[in-house]
mmCIF file of the C-alpha atoms, coordinates in Angstrom:
data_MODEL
# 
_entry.id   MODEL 
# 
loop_
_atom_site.group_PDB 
_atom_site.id 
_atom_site.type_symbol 
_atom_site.label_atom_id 
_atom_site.label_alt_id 
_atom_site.label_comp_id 
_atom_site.label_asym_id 
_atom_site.label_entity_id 
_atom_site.label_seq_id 
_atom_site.pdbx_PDB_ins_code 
_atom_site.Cartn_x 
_atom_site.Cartn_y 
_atom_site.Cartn_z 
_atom_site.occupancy 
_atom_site.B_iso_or_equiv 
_atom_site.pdbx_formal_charge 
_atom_site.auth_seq_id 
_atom_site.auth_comp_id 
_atom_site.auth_asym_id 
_atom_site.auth_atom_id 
_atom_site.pdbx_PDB_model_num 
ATOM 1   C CA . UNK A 1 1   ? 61.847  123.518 103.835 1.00 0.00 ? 1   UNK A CA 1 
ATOM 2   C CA . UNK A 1 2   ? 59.422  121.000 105.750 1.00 0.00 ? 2   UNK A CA 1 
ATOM 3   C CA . UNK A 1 3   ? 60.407  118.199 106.987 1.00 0.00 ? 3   UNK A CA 1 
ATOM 4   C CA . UNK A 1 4   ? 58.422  115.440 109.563 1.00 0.00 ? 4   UNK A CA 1 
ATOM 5   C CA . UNK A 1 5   ? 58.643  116.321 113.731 1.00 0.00 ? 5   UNK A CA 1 
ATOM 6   C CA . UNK A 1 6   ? 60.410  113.127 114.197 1.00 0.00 ? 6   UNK A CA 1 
ATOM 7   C CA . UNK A 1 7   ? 63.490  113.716 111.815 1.00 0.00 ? 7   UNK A CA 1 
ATOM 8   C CA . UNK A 1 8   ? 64.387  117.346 113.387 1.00 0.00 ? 8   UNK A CA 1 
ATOM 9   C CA . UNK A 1 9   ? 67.005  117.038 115.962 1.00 0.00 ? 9   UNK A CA 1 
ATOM 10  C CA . UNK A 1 10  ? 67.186  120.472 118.248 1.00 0.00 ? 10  UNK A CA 1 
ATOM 11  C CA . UNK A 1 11  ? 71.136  121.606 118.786 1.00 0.00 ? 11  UNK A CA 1 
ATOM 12  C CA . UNK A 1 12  ? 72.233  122.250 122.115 1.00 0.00 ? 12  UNK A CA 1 
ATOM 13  C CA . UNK A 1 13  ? 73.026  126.171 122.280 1.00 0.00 ? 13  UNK A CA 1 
ATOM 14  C CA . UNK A 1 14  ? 76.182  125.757 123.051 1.00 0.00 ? 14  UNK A CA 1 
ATOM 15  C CA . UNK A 1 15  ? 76.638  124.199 119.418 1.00 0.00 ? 15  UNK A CA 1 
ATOM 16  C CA . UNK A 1 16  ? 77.778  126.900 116.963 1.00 0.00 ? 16  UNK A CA 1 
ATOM 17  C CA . UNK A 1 17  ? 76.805  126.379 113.074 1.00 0.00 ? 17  UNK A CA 1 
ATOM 18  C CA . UNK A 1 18  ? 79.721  124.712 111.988 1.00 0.00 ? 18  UNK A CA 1 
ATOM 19  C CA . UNK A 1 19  ? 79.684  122.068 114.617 1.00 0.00 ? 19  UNK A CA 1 
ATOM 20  C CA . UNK A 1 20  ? 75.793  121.820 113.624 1.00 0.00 ? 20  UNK A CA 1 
ATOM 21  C CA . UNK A 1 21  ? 77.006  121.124 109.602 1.00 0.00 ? 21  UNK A CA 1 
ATOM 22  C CA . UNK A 1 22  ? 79.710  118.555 111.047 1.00 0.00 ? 22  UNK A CA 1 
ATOM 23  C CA . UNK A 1 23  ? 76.833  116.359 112.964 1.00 0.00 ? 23  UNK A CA 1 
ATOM 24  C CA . UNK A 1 24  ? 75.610  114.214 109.668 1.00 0.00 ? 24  UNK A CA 1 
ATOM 25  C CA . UNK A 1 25  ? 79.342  112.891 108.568 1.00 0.00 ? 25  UNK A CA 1 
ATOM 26  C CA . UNK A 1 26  ? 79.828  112.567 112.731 1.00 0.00 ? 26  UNK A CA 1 
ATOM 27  C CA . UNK A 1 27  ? 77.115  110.324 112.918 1.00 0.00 ? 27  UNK A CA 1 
ATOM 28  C CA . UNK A 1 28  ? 78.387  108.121 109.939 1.00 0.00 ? 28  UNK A CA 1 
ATOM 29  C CA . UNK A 1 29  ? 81.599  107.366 112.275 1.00 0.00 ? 29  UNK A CA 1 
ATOM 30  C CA . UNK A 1 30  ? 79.641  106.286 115.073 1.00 0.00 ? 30  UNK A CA 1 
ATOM 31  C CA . UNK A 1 31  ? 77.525  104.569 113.509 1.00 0.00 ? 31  UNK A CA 1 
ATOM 32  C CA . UNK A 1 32  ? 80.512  102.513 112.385 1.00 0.00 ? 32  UNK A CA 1 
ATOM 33  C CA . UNK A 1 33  ? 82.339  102.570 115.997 1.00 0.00 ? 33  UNK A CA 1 
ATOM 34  C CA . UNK A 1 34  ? 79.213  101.013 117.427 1.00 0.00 ? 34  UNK A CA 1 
ATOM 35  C CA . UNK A 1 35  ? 79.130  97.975  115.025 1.00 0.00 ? 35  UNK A CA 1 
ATOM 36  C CA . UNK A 1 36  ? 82.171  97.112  117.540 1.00 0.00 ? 36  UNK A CA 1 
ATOM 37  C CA . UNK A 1 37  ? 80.374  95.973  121.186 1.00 0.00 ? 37  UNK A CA 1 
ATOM 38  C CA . UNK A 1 38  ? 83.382  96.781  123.048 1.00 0.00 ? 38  UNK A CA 1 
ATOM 39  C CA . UNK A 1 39  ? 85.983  99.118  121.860 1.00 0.00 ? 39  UNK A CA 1 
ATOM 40  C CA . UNK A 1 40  ? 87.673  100.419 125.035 1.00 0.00 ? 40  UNK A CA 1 
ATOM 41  C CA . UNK A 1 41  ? 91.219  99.227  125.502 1.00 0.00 ? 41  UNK A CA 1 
ATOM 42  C CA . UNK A 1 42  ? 91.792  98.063  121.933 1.00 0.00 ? 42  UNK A CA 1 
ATOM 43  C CA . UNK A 1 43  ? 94.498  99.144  120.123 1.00 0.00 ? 43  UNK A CA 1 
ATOM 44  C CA . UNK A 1 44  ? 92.997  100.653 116.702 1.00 0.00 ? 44  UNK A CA 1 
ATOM 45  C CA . UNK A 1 45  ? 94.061  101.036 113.059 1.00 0.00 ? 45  UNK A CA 1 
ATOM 46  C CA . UNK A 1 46  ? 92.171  104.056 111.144 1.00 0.00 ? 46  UNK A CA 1 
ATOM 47  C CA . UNK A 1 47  ? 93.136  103.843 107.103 1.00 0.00 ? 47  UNK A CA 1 
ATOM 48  C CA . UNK A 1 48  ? 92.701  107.103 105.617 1.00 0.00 ? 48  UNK A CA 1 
ATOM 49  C CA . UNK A 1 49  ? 92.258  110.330 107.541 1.00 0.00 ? 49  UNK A CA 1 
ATOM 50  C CA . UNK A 1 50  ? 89.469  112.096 105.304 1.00 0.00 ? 50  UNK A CA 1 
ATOM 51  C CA . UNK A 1 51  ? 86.585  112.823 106.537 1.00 0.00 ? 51  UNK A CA 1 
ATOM 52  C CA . UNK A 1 52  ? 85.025  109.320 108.152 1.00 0.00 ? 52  UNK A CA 1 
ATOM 53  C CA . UNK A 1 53  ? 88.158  108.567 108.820 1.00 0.00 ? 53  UNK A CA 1 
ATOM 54  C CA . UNK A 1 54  ? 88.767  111.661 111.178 1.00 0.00 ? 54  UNK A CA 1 
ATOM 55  C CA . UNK A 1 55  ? 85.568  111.212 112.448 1.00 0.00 ? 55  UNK A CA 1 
ATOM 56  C CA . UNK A 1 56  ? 86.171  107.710 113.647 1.00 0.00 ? 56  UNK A CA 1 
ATOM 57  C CA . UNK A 1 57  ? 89.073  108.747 115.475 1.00 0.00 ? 57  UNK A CA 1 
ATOM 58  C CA . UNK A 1 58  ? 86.925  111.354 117.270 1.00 0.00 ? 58  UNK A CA 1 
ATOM 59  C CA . UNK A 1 59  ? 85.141  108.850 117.785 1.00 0.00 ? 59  UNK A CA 1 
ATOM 60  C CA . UNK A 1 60  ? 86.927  105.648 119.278 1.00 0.00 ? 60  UNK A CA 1 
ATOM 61  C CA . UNK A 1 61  ? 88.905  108.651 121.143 1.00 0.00 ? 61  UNK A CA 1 
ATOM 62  C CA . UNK A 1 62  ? 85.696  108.961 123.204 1.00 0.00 ? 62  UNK A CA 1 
ATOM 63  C CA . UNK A 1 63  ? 84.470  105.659 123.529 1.00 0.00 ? 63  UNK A CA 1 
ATOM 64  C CA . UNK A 1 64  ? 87.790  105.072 125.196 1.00 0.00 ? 64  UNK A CA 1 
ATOM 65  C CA . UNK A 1 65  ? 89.844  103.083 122.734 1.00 0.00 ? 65  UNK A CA 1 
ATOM 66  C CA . UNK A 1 66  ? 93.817  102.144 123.183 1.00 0.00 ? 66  UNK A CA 1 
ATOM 67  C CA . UNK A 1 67  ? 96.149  103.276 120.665 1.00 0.00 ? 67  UNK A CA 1 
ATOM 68  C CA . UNK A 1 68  ? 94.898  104.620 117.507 1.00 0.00 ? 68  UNK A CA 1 
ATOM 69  C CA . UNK A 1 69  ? 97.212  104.817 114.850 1.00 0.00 ? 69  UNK A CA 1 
ATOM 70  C CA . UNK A 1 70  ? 96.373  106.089 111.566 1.00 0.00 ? 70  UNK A CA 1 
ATOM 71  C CA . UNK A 1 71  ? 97.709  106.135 107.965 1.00 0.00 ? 71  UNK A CA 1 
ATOM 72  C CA . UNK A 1 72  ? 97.214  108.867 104.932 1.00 0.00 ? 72  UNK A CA 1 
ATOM 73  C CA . UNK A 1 73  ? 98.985  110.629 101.965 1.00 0.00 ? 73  UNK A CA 1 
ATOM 74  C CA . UNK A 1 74  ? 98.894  113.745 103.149 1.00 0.00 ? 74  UNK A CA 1 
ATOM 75  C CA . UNK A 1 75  ? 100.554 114.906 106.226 1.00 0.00 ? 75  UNK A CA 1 
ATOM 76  C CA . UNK A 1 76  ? 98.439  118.093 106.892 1.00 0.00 ? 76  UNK A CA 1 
ATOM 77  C CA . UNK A 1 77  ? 95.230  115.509 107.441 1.00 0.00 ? 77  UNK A CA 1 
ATOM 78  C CA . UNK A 1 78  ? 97.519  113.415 109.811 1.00 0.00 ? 78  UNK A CA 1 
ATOM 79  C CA . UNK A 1 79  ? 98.208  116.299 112.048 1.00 0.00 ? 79  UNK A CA 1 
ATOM 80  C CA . UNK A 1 80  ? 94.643  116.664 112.454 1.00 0.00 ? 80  UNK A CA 1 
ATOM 81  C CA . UNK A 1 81  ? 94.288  113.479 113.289 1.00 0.00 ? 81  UNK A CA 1 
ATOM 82  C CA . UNK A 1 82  ? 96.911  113.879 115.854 1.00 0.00 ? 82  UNK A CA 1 
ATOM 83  C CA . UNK A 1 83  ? 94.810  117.004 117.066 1.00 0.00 ? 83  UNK A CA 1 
ATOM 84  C CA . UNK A 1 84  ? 91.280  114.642 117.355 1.00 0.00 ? 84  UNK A CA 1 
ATOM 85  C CA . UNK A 1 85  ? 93.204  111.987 119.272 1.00 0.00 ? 85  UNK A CA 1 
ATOM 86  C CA . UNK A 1 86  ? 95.163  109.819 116.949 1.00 0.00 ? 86  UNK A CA 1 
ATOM 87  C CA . UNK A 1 87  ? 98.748  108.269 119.286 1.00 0.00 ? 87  UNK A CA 1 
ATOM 88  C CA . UNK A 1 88  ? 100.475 107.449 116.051 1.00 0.00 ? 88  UNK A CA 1 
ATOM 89  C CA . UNK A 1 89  ? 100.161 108.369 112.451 1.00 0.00 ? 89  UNK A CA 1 
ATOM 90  C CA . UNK A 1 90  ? 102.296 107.074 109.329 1.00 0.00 ? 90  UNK A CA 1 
ATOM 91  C CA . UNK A 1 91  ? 102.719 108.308 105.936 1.00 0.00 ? 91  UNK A CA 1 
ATOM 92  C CA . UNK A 1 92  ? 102.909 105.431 103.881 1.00 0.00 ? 92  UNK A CA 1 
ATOM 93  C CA . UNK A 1 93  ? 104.779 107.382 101.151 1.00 0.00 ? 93  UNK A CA 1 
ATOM 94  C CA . UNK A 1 94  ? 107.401 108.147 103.555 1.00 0.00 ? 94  UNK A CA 1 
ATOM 95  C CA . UNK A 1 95  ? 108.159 104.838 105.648 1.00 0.00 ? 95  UNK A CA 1 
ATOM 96  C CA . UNK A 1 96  ? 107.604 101.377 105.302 1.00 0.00 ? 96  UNK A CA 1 
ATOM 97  C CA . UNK A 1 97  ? 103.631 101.541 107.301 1.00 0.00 ? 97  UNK A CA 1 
ATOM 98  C CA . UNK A 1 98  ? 103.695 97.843  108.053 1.00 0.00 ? 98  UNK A CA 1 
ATOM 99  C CA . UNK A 1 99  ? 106.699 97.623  109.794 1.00 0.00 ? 99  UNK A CA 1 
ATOM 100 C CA . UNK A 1 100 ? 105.899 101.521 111.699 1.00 0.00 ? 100 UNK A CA 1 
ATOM 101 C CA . UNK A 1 101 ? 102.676 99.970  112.358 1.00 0.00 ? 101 UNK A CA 1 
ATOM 102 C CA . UNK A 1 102 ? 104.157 96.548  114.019 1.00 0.00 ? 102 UNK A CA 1 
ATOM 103 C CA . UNK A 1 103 ? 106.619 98.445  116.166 1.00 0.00 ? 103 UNK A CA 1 
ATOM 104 C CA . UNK A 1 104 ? 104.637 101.213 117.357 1.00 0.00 ? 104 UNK A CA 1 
ATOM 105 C CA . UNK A 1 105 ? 101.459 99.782  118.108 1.00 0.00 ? 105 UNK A CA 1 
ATOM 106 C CA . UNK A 1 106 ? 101.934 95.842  118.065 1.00 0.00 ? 106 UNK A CA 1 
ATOM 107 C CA . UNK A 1 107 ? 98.951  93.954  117.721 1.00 0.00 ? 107 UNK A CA 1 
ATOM 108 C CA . UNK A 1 108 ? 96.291  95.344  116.351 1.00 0.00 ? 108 UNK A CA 1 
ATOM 109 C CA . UNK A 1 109 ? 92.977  94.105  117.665 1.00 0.00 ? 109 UNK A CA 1 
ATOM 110 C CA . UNK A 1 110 ? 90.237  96.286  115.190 1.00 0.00 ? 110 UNK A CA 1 
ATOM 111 C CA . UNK A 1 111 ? 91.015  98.165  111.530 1.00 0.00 ? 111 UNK A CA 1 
ATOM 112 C CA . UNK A 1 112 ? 88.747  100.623 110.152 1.00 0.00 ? 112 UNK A CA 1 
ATOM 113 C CA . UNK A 1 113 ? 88.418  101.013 106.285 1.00 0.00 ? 113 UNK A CA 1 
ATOM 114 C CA . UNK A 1 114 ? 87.498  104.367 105.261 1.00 0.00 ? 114 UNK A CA 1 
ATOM 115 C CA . UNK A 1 115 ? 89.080  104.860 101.987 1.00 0.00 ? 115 UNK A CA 1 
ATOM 116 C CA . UNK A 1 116 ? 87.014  102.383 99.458  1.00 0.00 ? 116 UNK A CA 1 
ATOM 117 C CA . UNK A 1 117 ? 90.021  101.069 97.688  1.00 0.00 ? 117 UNK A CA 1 
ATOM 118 C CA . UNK A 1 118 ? 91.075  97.114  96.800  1.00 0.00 ? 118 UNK A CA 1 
ATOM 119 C CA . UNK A 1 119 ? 94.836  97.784  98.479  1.00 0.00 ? 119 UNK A CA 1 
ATOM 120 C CA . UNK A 1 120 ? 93.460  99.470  101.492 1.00 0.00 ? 120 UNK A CA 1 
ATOM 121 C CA . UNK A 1 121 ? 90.720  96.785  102.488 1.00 0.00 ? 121 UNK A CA 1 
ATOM 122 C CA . UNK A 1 122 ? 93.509  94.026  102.305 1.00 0.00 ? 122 UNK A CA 1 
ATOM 123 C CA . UNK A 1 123 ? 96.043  96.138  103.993 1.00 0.00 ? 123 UNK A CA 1 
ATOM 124 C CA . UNK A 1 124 ? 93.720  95.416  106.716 1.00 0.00 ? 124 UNK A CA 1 
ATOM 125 C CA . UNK A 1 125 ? 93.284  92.424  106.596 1.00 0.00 ? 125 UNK A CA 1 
ATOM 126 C CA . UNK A 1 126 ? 97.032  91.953  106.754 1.00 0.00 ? 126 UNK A CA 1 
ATOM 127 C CA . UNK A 1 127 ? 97.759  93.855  109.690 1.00 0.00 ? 127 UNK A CA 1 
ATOM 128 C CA . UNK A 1 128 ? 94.938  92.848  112.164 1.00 0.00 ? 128 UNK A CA 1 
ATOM 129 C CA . UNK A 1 129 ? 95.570  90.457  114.308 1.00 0.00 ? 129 UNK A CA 1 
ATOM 130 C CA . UNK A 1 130 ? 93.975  86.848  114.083 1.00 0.00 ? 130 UNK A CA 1 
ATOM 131 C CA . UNK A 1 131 ? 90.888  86.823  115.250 1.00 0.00 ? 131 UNK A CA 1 
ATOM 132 C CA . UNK A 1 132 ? 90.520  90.364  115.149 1.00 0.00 ? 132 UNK A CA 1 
ATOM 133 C CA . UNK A 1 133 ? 87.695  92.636  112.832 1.00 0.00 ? 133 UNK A CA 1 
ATOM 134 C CA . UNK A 1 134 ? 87.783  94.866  109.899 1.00 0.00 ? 134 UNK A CA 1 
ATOM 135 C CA . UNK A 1 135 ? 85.133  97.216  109.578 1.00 0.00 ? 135 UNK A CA 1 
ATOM 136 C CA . UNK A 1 136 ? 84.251  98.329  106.419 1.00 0.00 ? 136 UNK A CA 1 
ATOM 137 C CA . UNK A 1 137 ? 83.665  102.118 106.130 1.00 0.00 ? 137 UNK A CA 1 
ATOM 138 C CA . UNK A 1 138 ? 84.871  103.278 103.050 1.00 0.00 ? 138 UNK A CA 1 
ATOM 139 C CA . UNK A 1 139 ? 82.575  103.485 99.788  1.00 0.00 ? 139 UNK A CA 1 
ATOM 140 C CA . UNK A 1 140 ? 83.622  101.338 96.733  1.00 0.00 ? 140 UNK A CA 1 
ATOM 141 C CA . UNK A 1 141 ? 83.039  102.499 92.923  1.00 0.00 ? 141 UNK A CA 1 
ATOM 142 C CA . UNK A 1 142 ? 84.739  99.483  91.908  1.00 0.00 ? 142 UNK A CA 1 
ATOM 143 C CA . UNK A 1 143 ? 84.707  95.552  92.367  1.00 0.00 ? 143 UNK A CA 1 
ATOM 144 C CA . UNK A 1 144 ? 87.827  94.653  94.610  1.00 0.00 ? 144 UNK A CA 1 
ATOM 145 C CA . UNK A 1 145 ? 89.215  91.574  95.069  1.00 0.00 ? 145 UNK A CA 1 
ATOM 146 C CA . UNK A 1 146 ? 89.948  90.968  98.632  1.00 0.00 ? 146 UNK A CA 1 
ATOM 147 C CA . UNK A 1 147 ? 91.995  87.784  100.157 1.00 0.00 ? 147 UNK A CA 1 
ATOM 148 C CA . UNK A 1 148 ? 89.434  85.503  101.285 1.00 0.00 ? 148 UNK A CA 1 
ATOM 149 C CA . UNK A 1 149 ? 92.015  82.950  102.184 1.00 0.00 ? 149 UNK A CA 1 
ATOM 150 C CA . UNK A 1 150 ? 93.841  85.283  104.185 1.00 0.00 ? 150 UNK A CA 1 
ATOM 151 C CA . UNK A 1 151 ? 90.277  86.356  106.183 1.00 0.00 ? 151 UNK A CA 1 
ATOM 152 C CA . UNK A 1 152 ? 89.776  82.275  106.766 1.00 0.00 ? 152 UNK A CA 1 
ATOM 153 C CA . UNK A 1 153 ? 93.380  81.693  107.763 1.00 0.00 ? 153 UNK A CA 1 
ATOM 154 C CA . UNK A 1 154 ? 93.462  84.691  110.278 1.00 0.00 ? 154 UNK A CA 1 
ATOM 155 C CA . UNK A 1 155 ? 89.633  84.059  111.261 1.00 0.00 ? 155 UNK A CA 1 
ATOM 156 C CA . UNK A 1 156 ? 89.175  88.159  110.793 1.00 0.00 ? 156 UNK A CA 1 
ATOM 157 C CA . UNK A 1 157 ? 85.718  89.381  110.790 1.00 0.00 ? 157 UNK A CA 1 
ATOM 158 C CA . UNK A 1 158 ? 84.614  91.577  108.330 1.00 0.00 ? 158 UNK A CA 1 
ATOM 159 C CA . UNK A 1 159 ? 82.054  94.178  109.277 1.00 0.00 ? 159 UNK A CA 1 
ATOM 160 C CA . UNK A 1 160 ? 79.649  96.265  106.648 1.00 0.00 ? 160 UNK A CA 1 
ATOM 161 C CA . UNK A 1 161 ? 78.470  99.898  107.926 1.00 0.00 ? 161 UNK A CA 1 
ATOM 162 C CA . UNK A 1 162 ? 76.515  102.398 105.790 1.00 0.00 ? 162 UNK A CA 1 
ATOM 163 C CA . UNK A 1 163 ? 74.666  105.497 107.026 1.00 0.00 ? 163 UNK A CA 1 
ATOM 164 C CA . UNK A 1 164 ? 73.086  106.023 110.880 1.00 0.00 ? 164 UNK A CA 1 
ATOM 165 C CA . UNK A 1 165 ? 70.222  105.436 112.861 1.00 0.00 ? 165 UNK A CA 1 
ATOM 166 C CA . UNK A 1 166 ? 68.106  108.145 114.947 1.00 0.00 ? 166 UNK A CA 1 
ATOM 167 C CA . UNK A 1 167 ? 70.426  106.620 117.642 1.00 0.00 ? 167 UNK A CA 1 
ATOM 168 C CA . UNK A 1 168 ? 74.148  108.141 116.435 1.00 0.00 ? 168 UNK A CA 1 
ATOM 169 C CA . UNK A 1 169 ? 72.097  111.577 115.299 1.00 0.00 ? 169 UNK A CA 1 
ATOM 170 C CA . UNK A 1 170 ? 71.873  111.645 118.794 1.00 0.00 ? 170 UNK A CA 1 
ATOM 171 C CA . UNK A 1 171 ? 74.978  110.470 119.977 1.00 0.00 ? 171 UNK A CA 1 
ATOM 172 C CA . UNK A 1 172 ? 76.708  112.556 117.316 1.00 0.00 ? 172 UNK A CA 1 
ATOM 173 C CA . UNK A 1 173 ? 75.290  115.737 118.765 1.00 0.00 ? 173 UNK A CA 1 
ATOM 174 C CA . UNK A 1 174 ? 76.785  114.601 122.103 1.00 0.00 ? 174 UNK A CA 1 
ATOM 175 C CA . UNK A 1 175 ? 80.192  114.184 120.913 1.00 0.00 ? 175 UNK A CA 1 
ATOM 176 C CA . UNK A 1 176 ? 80.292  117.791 118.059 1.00 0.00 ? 176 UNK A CA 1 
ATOM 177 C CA . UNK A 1 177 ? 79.386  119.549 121.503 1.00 0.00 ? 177 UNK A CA 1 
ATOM 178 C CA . UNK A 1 178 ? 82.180  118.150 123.286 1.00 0.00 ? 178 UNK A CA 1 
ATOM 179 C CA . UNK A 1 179 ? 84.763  118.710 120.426 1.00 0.00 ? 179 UNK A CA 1 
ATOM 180 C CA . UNK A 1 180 ? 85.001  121.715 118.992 1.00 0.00 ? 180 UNK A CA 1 
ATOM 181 C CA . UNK A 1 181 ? 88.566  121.122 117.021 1.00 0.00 ? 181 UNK A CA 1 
ATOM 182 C CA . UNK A 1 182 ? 85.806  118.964 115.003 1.00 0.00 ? 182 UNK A CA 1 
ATOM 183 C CA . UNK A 1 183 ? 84.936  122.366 112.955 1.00 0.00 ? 183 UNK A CA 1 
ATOM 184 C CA . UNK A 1 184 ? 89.047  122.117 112.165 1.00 0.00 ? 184 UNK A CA 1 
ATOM 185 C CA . UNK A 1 185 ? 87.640  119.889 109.261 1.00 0.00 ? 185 UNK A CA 1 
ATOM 186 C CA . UNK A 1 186 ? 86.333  122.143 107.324 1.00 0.00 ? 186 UNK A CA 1 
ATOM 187 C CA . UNK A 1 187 ? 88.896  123.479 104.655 1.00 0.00 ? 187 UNK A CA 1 
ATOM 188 C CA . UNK A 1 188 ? 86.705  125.324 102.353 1.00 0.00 ? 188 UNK A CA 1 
ATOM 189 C CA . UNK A 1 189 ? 84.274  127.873 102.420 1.00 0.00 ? 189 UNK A CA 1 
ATOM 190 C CA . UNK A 1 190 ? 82.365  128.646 98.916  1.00 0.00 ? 190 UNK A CA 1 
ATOM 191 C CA . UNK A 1 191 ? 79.413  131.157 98.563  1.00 0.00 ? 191 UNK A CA 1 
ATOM 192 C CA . UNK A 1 192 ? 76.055  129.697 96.532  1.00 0.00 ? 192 UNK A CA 1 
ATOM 193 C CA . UNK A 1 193 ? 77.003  131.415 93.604  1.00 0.00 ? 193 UNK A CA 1 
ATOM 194 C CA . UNK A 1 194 ? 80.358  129.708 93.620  1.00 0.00 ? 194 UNK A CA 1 
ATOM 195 C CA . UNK A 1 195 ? 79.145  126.091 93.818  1.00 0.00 ? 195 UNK A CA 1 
ATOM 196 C CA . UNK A 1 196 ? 80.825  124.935 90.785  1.00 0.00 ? 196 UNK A CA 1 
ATOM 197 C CA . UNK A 1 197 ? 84.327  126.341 92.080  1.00 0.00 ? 197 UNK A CA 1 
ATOM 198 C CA . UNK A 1 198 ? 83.625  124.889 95.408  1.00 0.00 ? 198 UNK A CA 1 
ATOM 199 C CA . UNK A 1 199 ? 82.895  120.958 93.683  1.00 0.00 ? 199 UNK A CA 1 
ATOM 200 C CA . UNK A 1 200 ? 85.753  121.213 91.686  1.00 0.00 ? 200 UNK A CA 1 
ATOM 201 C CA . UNK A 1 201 ? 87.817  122.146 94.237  1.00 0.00 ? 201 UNK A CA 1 
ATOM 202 C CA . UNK A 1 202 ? 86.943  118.813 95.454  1.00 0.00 ? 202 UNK A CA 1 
ATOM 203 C CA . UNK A 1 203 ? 87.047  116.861 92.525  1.00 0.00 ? 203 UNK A CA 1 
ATOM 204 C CA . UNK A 1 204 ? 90.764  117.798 91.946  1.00 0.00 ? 204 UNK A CA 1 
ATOM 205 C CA . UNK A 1 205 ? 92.530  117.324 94.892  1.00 0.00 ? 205 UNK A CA 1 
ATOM 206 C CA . UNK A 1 206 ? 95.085  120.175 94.089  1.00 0.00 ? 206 UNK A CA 1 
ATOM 207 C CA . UNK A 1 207 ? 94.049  121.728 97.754  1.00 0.00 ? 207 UNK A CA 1 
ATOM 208 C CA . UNK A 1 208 ? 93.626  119.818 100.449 1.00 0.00 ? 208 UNK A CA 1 
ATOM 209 C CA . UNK A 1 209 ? 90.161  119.601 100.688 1.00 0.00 ? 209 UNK A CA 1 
ATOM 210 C CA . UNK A 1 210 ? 88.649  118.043 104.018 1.00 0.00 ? 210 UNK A CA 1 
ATOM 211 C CA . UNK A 1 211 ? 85.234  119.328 104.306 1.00 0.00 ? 211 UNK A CA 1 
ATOM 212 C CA . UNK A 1 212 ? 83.524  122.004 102.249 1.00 0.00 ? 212 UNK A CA 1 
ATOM 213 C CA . UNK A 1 213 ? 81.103  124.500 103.221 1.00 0.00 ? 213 UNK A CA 1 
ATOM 214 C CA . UNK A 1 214 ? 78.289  126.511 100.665 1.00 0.00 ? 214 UNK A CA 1 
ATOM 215 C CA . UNK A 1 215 ? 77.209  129.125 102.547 1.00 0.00 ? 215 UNK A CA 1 
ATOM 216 C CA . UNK A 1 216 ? 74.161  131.711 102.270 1.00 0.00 ? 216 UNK A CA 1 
ATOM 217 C CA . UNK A 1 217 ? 74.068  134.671 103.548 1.00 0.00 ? 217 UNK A CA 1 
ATOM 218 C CA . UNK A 1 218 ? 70.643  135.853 105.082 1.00 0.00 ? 218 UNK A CA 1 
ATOM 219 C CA . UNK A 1 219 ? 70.237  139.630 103.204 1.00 0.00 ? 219 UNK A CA 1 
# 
């Protein structure tokens, strides 16, 4: 396919395929890392460890942040986290996440939303600190309703982030060459012909489905 000069990016060759594929969602986290101006030293709250959210922790991993704890359903995405940097990760389902949160990482100075639901986004809200920011990462299909009162009372800042800039294609690259666990994120591997097996394999969850792959094979 053709495509204008300026939006080809050239892979270092130390960059195998897979890290290649992995560059797009990569740039989406740090994209949303850098709407933070200073993120070393903080102590950092990641909800929801699919995709973006394993990506952020990549990313505030790099960019030097404190403790990064981070919460999910499933424990097999959690131990990847673990793997990309992540100090502390909780399974809600299995222990109270607040109070694991409180004790094992205290304050917490930044959250990251990356799931897109109404009880995630004010989960939050809850646990950062006062005075502290919520970035907003996740993608909503519904209307939530999010305590407003709470965000005045607390003085939290909530931060929008959609998409990337030429900037974090770049940076992105950087980072997928310096990681290669990152390709540990893809789960799935479908050929062309099997493109309906490989979306519903998304669609219903009954595999745990990070990142999935459609590959063609040159003849």
């Amino acid at each position: 396919m053709l495509v204008p000069k300026d939006k080809v990016f050239v892979l270092p060759d130390s960059v195998c395929w897979d890290q290649g594929i992995l560059v797009e969602p990569l740039a989406v986290a740090v994209h949303a890392v850098r709407r933070i101006p200073h993120i070393a030293g903080q102590n950092v709250l990641v909800l929801g460890a699919g995709t973006i959210g394993l990506m952020t922790v990549l990313v505030l991993k790099a960019y030097g942040a404190g403790t990064i704890a981070v919460t999910d359903f499933k424990d097999d995405r959690l131990n990847l986290a673990k793997k990309l940097g992540a100090d502390y990760v909780v399974n809600p389902a299995e222990e109270n996440h607040e109070e694991a949160l409180r004790s094992r990482v205290g304050a917490i100075d930044l959250t990251f939303e990356c799931v897109g639901v109404e009880a995630t986004i004010n989960q939050g809200i809850t646990l950062t600190r006062k005075g502290g920011s919520v970035v907003v990462a996740g993608v909503y299909e519904d209307d939530v309703r999010v305590d407003m009162g709470l965000v005045q009372d607390k003085e939290v800042k909530l931060l929008g982030t959609l998409m990337y800039d030429k900037e974090d294609y770049t940076e992105a690259i950087r980072l997928v060459e310096r990681v290669p666990e990152v390709t540990d994120l893809i789960t799935n591997r479908f050929r062309l012909e099997e493109v309906a097996n490989a979306f519903e394999a998304i669609i219903s969850g009954q595999t745990d489905t990070i990142k999935v792959l459609i590959e063609v094979k040159e003849n």
